[in-house]
TIMILUM-129570 format. One record per residue (C-alpha): residue number from 1; residue in one letter; x, y, z. Coordinates in Angstrom, 2 decimals. Example, Ala and Ser with C-alpha at 12.3 -4.5 7.8 and 13.67 -1.06 7.14 Angstrom:
TIMILUM-129570
+-----+----+---------+---------+---------+
:   i : aa :    east :   north :      up :
+-----+----+---------+---------+---------+
:   1 :  A :   12.30 :   -4.50 :    7.80 :
:   2 :  S :   13.67 :   -1.06 :    7.14 :
+-----+----+---------+---------+---------+
END
This chain:
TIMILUM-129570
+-----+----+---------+---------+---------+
:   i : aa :    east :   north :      up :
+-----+----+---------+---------+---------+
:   1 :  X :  -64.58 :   13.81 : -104.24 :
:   2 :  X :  -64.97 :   16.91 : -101.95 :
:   3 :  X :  -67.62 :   16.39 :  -98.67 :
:   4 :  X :  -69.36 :   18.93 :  -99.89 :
:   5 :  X :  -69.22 :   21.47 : -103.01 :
:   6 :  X :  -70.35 :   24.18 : -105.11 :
:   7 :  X :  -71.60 :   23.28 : -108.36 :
:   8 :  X :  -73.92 :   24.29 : -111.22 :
:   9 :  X :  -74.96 :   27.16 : -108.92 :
:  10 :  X :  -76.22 :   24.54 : -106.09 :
:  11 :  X :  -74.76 :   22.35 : -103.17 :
:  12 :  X :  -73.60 :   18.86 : -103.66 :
:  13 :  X :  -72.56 :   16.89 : -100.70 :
:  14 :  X :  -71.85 :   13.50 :  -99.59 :
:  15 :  X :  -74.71 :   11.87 :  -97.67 :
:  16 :  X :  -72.37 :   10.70 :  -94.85 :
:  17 :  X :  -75.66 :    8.77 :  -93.12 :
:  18 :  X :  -74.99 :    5.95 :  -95.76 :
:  19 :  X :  -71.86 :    5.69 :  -95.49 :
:  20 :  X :  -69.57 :    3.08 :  -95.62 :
:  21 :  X :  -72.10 :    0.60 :  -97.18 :
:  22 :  X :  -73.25 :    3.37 :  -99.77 :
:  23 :  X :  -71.55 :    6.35 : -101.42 :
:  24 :  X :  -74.17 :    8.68 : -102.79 :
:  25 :  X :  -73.24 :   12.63 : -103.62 :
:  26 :  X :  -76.82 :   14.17 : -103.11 :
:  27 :  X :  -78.07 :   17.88 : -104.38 :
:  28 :  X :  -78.73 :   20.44 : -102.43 :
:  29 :  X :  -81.38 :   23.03 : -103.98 :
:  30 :  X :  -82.54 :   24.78 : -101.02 :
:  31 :  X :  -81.53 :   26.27 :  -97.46 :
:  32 :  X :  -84.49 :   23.87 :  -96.52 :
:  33 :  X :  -83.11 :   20.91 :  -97.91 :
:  34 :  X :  -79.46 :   22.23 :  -96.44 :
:  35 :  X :  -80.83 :   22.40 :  -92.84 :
:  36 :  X :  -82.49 :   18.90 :  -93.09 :
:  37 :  X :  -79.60 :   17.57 :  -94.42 :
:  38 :  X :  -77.30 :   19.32 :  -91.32 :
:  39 :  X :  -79.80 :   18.39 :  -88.51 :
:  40 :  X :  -80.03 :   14.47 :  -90.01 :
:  41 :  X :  -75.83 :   14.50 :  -90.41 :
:  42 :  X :  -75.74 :   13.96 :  -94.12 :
:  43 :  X :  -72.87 :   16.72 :  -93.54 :
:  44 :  X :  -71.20 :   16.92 :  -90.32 :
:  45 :  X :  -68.07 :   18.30 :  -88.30 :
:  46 :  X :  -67.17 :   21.51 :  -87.25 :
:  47 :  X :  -65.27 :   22.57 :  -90.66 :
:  48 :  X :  -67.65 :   21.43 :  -92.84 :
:  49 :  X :  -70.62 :   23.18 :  -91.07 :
:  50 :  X :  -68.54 :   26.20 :  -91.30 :
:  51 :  X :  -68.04 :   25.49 :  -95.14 :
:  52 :  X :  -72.09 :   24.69 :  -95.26 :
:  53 :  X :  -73.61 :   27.56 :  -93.64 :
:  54 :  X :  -71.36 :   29.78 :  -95.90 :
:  55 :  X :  -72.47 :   28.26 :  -98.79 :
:  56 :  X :  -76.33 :   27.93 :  -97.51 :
:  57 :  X :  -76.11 :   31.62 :  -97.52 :
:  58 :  X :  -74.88 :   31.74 : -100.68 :
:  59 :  X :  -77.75 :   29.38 : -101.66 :
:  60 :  X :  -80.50 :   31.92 : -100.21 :
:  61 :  X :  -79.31 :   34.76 : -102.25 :
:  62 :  X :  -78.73 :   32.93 : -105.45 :
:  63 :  X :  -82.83 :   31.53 : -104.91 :
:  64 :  X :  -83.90 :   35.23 : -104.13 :
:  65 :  X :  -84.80 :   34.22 : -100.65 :
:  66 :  X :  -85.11 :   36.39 :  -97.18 :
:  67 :  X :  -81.16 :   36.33 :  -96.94 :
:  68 :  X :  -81.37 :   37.19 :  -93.09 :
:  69 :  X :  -84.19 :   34.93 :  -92.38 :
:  70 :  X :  -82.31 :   31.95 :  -93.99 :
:  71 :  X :  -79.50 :   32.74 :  -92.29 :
:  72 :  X :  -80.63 :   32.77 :  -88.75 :
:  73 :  X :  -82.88 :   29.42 :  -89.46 :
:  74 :  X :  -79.16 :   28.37 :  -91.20 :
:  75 :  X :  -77.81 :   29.11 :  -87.77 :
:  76 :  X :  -79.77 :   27.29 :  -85.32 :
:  77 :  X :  -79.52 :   23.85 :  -87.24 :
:  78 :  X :  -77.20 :   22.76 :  -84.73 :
:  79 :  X :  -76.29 :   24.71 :  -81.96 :
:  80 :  X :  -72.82 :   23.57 :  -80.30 :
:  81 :  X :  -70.61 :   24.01 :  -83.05 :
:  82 :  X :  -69.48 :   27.47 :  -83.79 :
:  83 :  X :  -68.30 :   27.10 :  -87.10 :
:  84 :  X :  -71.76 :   26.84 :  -88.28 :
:  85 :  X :  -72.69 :   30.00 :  -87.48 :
:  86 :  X :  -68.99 :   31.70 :  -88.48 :
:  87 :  X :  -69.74 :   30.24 :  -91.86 :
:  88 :  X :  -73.14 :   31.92 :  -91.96 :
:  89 :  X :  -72.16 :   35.12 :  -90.38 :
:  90 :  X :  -68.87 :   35.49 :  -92.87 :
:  91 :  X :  -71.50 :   35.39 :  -95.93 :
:  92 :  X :  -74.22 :   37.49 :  -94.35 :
:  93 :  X :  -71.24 :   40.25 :  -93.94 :
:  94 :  X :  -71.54 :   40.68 :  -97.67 :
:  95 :  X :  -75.04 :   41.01 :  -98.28 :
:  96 :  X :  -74.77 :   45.01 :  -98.80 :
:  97 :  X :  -72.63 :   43.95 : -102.01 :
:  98 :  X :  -74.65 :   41.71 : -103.80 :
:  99 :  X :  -75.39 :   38.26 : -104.81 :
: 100 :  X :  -72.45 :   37.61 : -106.57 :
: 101 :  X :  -70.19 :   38.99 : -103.78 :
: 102 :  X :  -71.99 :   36.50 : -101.05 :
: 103 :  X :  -71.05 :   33.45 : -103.64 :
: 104 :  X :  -67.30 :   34.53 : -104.34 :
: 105 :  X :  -67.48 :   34.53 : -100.59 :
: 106 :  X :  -68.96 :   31.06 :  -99.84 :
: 107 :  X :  -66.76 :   29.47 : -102.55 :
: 108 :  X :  -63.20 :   31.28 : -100.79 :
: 109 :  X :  -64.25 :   29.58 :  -98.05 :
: 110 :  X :  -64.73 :   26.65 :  -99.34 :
: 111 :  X :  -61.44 :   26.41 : -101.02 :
: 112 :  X :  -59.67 :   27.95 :  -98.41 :
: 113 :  X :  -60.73 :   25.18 :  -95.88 :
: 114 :  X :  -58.46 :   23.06 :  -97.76 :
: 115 :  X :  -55.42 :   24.75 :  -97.71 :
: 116 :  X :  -56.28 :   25.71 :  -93.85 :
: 117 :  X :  -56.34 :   21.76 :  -93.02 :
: 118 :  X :  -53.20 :   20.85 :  -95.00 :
: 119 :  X :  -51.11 :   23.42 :  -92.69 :
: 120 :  X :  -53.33 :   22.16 :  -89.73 :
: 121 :  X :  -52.02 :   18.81 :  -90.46 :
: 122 :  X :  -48.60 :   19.01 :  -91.16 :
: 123 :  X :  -47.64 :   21.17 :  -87.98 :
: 124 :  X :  -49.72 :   18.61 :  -86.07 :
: 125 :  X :  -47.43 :   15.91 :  -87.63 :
: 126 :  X :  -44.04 :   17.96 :  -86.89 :
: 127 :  X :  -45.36 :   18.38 :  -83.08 :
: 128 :  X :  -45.69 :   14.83 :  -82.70 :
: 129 :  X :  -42.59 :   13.64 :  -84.05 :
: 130 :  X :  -40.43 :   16.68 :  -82.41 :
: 131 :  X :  -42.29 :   15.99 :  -78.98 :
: 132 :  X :  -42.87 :   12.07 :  -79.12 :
: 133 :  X :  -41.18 :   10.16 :  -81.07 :
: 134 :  X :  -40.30 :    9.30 :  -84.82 :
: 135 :  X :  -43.30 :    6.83 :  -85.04 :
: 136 :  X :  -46.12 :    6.99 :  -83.37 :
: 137 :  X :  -49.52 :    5.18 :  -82.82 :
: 138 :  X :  -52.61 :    7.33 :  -82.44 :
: 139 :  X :  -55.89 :    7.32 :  -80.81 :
: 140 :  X :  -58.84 :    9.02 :  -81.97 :
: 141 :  X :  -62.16 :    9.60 :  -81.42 :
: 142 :  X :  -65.41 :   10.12 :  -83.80 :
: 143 :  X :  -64.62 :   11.40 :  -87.15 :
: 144 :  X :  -62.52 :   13.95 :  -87.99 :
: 145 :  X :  -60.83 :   13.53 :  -91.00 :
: 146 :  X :  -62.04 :   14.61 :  -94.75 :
: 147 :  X :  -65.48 :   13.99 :  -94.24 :
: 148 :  X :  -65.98 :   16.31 :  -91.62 :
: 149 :  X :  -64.03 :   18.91 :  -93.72 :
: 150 :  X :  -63.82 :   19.76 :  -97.47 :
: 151 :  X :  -60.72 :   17.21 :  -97.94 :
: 152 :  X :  -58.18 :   16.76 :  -95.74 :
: 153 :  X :  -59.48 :   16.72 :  -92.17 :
: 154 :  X :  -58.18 :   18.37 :  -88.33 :
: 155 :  X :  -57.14 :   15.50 :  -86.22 :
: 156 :  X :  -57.06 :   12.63 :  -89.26 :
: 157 :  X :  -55.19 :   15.09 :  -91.05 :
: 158 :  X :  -52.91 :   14.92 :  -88.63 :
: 159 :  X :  -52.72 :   11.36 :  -89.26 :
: 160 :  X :  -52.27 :   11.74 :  -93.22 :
: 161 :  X :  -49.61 :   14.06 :  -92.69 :
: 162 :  X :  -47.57 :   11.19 :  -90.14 :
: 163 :  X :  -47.93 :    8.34 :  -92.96 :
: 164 :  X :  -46.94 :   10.89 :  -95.23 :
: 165 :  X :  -43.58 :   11.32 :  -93.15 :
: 166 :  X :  -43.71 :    7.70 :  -92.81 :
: 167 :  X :  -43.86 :    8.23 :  -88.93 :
: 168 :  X :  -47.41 :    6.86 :  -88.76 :
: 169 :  X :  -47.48 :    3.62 :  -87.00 :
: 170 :  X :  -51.08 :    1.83 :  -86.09 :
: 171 :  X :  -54.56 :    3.98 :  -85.69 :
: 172 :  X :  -56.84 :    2.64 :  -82.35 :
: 173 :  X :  -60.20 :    4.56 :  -82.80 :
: 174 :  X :  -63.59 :    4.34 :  -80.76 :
: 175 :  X :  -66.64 :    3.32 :  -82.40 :
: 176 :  X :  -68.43 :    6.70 :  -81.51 :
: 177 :  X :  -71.55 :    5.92 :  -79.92 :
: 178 :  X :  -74.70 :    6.43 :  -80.48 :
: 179 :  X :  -73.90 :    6.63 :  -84.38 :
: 180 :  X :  -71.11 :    4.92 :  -84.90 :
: 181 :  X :  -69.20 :    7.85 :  -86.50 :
: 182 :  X :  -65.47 :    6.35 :  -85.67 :
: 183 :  X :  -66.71 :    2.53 :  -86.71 :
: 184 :  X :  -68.57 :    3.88 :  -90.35 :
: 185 :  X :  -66.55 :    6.66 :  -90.69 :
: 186 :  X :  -63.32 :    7.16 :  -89.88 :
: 187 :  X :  -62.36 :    3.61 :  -90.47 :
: 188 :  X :  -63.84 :    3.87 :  -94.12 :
: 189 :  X :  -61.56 :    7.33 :  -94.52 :
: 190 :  X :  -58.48 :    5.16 :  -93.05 :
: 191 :  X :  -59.16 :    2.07 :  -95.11 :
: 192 :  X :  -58.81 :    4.47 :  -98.17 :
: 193 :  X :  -55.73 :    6.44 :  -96.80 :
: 194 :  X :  -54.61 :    2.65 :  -96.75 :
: 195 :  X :  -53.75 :    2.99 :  -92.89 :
: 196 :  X :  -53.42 :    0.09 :  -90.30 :
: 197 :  X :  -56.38 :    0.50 :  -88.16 :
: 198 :  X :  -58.37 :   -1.30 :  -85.01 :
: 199 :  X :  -61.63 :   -0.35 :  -83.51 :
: 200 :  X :  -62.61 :   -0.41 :  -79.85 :
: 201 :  X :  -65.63 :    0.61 :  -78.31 :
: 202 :  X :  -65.63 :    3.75 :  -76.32 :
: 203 :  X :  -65.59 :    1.95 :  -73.10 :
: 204 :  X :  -62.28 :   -0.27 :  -74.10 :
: 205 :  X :  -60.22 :    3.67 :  -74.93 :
: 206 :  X :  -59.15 :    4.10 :  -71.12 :
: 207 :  X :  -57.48 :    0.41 :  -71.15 :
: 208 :  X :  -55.64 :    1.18 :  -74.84 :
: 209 :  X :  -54.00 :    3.87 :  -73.10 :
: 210 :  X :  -53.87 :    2.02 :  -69.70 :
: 211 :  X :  -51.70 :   -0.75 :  -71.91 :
: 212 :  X :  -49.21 :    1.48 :  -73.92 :
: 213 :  X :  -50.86 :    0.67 :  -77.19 :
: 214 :  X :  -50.79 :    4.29 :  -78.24 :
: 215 :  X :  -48.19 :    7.52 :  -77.86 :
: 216 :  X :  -50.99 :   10.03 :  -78.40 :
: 217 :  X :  -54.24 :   10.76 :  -78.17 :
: 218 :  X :  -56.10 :   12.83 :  -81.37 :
: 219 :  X :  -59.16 :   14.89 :  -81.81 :
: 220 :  X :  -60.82 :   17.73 :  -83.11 :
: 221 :  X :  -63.11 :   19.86 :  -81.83 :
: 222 :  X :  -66.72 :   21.78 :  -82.15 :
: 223 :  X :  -65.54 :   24.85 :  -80.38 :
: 224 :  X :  -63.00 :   26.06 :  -78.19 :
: 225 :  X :  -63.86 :   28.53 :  -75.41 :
: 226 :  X :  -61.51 :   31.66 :  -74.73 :
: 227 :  X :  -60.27 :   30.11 :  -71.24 :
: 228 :  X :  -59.17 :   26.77 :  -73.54 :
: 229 :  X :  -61.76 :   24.04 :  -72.81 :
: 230 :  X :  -62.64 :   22.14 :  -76.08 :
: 231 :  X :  -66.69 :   20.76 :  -76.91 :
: 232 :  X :  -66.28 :   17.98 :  -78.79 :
: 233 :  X :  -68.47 :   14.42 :  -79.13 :
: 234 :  X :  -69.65 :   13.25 :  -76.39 :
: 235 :  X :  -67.09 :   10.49 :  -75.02 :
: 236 :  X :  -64.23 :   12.87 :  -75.71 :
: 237 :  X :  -63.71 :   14.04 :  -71.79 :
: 238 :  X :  -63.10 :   10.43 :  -70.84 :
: 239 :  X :  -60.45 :    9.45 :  -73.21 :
: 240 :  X :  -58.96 :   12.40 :  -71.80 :
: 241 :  X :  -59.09 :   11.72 :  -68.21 :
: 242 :  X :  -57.53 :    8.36 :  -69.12 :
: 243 :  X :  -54.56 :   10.02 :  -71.35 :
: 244 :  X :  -53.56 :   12.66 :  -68.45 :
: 245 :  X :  -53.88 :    9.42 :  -66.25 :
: 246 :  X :  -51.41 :    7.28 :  -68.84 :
: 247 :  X :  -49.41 :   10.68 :  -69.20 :
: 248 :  X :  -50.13 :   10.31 :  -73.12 :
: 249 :  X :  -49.99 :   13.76 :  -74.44 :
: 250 :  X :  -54.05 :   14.92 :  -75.75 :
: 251 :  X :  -53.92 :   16.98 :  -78.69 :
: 252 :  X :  -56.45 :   18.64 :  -80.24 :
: 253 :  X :  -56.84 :   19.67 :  -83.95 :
: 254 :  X :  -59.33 :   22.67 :  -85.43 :
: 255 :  X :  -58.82 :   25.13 :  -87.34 :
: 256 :  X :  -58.65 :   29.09 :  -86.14 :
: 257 :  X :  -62.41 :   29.39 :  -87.00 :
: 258 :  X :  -63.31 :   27.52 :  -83.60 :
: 259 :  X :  -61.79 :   29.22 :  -81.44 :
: 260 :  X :  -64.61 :   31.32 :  -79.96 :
: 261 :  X :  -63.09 :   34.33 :  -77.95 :
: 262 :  X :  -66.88 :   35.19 :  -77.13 :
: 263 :  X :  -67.54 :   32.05 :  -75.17 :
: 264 :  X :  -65.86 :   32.41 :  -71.80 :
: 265 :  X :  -65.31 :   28.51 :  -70.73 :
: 266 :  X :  -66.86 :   25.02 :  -71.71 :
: 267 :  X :  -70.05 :   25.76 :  -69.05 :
: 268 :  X :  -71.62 :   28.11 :  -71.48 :
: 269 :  X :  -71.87 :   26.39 :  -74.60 :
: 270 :  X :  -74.73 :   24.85 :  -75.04 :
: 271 :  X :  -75.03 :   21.31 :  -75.82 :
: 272 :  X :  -76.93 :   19.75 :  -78.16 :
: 273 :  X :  -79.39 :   16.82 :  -76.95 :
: 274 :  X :  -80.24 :   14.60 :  -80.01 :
: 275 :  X :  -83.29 :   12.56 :  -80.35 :
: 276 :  X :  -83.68 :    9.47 :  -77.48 :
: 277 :  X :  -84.13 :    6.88 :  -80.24 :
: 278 :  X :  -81.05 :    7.19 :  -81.59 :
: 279 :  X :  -79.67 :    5.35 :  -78.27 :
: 280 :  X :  -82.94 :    3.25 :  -77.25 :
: 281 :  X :  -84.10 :    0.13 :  -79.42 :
: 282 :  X :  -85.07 :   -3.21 :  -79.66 :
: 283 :  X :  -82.40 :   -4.12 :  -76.89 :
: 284 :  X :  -84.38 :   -1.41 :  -74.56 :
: 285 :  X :  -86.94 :   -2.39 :  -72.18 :
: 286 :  X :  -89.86 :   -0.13 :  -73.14 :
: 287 :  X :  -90.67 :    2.83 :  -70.80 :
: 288 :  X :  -87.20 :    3.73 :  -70.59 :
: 289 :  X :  -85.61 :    6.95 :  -71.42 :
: 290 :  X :  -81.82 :    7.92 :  -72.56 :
: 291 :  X :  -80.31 :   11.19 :  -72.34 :
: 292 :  X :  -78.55 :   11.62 :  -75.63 :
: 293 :  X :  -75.61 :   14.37 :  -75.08 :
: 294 :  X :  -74.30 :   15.37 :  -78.37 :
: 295 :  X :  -71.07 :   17.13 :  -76.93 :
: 296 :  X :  -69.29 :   16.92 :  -74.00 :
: 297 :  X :  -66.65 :   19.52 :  -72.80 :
: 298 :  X :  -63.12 :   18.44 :  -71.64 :
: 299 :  X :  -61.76 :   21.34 :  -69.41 :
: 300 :  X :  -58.49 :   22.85 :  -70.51 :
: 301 :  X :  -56.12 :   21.51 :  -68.41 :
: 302 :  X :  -56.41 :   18.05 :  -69.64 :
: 303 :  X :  -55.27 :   19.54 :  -73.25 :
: 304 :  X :  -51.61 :   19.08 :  -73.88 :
: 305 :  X :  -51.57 :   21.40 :  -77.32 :
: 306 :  X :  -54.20 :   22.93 :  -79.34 :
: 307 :  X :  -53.11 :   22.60 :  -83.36 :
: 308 :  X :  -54.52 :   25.15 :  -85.82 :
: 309 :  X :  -53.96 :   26.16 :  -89.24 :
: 310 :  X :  -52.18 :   29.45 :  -87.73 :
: 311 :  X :  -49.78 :   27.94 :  -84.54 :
: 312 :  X :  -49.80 :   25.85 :  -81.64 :
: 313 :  X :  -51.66 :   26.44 :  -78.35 :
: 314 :  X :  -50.52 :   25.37 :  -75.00 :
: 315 :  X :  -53.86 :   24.60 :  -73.20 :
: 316 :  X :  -54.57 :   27.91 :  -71.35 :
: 317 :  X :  -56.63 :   31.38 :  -71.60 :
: 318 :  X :  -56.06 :   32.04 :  -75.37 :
: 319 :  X :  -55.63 :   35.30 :  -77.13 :
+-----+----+---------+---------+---------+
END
């Protein structure tokens, strides 16, 4: 089952706020719907917003919308990740040729993204066991594996492609605060793959490194500025301040599509504050307040490599 699809001239996607307790494929009728659905995290990570806004645009034109009003609303669902708006903006390009043209569009990009994440995977896999060692034990952070793409994943493709080598050893990942995204998520997409696998909370990821437990350290990314820093969930700078510290080598896995050559350095992204209550509860005293940072930005020279579907970046200006 694809993360999300094209079918019967609508959107179907996995409803990823259920998971791992429930697996429900929803439909998605409406660029409405679509933007509720993005903005709530039924469908999340970078790739797959890029694959959703394509095919939201797509959606508008097919429902005889206002094409360019859709698409800007599309747009602004979330605003850190790039490939969002690269999805959107890759459709809209076509809308001088037609309805039909804008679908063909949406639905190459959608099957593209799983070719794009295979390659992404596999070279990750070859730099790890070229530059570290024939077996390795990994780190990772949030989710970034099929469900945050079409099918394969960025940095827990990376992963499939290792225990498809057989160089894969064990899989420490954090529990992704505030929503649990590594804890729900990744380890259901690992249980599946049928991969060893231990969860730590976000806090505990410095002393995993600190105690040898892992060789490398791998995540994926929301965008990555020109100069090479790399927006990714929030919690992502500290585990690398603690890999450079353990000299564990931090790679980072996204495809081409978020690399943004526009945005200078990490400073000018903006990042995305989610609602306080997803942080504050019962266990909060009331009266108190949270700042909930979506993103944070880990500055480029804490990045060992940068993996892509199209080569291998060494963490500095890109171009």
């Amino acid at each position: 089952m694809r993360t999300i699809d094209w079918k019967n001239e609508r959107i179907v996607l996995i409803d990823q706020t259920l998971l791992p307790g429930t697996f429900k494929v929803v439909d998605i009728d409406t660029v409405d719907e679509l933007i509720d659905a993005i903005k709530r995290l039924a469908v999340r990570g970078a790739p797959a917003l890029g694959v959703a806004g394509a095919l939201g645009v797509a959606l508008a034109a097919r429902n005889g919308d206002d094409v360019p009003a859709a698409a800007d609303k599309l747009s602004k669902a979330r605003p850190t990740a790039v490939n969002l708006s690269w999805g959107v903006n890759q459709v809209l390009a076509k809308l001088d040729q037609g309805t039909d043209a804008m679908v063909e569009t949406a639905k190459h990009i959608l099957e593209g993204d799983v070719r794009r994440h295979s390659d992404l995977g596999r070279r990750g896999a070859q730099w790890l066991v070229d530059n570290v060692g024939p077996r390795i034990n990994v780190h990772t952070h949030c989710n970034a594996g099929a469900l945050a793409c079409v099918e394969w994943g960025t940095a827990l493709g990376v992963v499939r492609a290792l225990q498809e080598r057989d160089a894969l050893g064990h899989v420490y990942l954090d529990e992704t605060r505030p929503l649990l995204q590594g804890a729900r998520l990744t380890a259901w997409e690992l249980r599946q793959m049928g991969v060893e696998h231990t969860v730590v909370v976000d806090s505990a990821g410095a002393t995993v490194l600190a105690r040898g437990l892992v060789q490398a350290v791998l995540v994926g990314a929301d965008r990555i500025a020109a100069n090479g820093d790399v927006v990714n969930k929030i919690g992502t700078y500290p585990l690398a301040l603690a890999a450079a510290r353990a000299n564990v080598p931090f790679l980072v896995a996204a495809p081409e599509s978020t690399v943004d050559m526009a945005t200078p350095d990490g400073a000018s992204v903006e990042i995305e504050i989610r609602d306080a209550a997803e942080v504050l509860g019962d266990h909060t005293p009331d009266g108190s307040a949270a700042l909930n940072f979506a993103f944070d930005v880990t500055p480029a020279d804490l990045v060992t490599a940068i993996i892509t579907d199209e080569r291998i970046i060494d963490a500095k200006p890109l171009g």
